[in-house]
N, C-alpha and C positions, 0 to 999 in steps of 0.2 A: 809095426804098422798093422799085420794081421790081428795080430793079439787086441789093438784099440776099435777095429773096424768091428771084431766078435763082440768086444764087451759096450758096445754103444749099440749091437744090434738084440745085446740081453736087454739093456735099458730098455730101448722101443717097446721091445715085447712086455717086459713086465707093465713098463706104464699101460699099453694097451690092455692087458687083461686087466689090470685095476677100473679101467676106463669100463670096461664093459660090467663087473663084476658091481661098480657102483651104480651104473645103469639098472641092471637087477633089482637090486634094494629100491632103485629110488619109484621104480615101477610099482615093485611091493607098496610101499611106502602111500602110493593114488589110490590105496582101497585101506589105509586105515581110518580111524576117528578121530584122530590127530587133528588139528588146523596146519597147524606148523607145519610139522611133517608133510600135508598132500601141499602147500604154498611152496615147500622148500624142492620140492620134487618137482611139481610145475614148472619152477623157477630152472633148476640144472637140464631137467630132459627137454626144454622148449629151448634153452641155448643151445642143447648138444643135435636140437632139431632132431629127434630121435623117432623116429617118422615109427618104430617098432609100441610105441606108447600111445599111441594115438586113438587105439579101440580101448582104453586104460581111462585116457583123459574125459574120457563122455561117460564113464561112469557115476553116475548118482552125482553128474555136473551142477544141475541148477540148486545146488546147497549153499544158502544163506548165510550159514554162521560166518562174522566175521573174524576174522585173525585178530591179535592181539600180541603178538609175539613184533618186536621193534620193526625187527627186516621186512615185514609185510602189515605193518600197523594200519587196520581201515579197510582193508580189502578181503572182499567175499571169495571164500573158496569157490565158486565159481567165476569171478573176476581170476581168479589166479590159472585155470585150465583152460580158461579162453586166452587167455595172452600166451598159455604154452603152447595153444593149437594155433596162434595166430604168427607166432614165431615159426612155428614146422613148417606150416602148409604157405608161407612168405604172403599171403593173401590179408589186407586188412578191409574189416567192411566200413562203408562211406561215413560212421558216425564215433563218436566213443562209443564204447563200453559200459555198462555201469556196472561202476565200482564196488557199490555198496547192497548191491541186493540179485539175486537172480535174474539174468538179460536171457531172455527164452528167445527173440530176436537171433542176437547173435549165436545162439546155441544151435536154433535150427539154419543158419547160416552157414556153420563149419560145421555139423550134422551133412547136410548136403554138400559141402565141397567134399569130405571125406570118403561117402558113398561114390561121386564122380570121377574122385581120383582112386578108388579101386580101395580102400584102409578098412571099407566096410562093406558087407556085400546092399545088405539094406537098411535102413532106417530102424526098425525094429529089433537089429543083432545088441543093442546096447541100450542099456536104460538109463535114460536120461533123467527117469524124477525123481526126488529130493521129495521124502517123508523125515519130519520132524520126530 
């Protein structure tokens, strides 16, 4: 009985450091040049609501390029960090999204939730534009 209660509480542990250690990469992952890669990070750290990526998400946000890749076919790498910050902060705004091209709306939308809710100090700590 001792011996099952130790080794389910080795499991916990291991799976939590994996849990944390892929959080890391996927974080990495928001500042490369990749499509894929910052869609598929979006995608995990906006489920795992990982409220620690969120001054990550608003980096170089309003980038156009669209994804290509099946899992995220159509959608603009900034459609993809707004739905991660819309997942975190549980807050949606009154309209869509749009999908297909930079929504500077929405951006300074969760811009300002984030500074309110303390993730940033001001407006200026993270740069928000997208040079081609």
């Amino acid at each position: 009985m001792k011996i099952t209660r130790i080794f389910v509480l080795v499991i916990f542990t291991h799976i939590a450091m994996l849990s944390c250690s892929s959080s890391e990469k996927y974080k990495k992952d928001l500042l490369s040049d990749d499509k894929t890669k910052i869609a598929k990070a979006c995608f995990e750290l906006g489920d795992r609501k990982d409220t620690s990526a969120v001054k990550l998400l608003f980096t170089k946000i309003l980038d156009p390029r669209i994804c290509t890749d099946l899992r995220f076919k159509g959608m603009s790498v900034n459609y993809c960090r707004l739905i991660a910050l819309k997942k975190i902060s549980g807050v949606g705004i009154e309209r869509r999204v749009d999908q297909f091209g930079p929504d500077t709306s929405a951006t300074l939308f969760y811009l300002d939730w984030a500074v309110k809710e303390g993730f940033l100090t001001h407006k200026n700590e993270v740069d928000i534009y997208y040079i081609r």
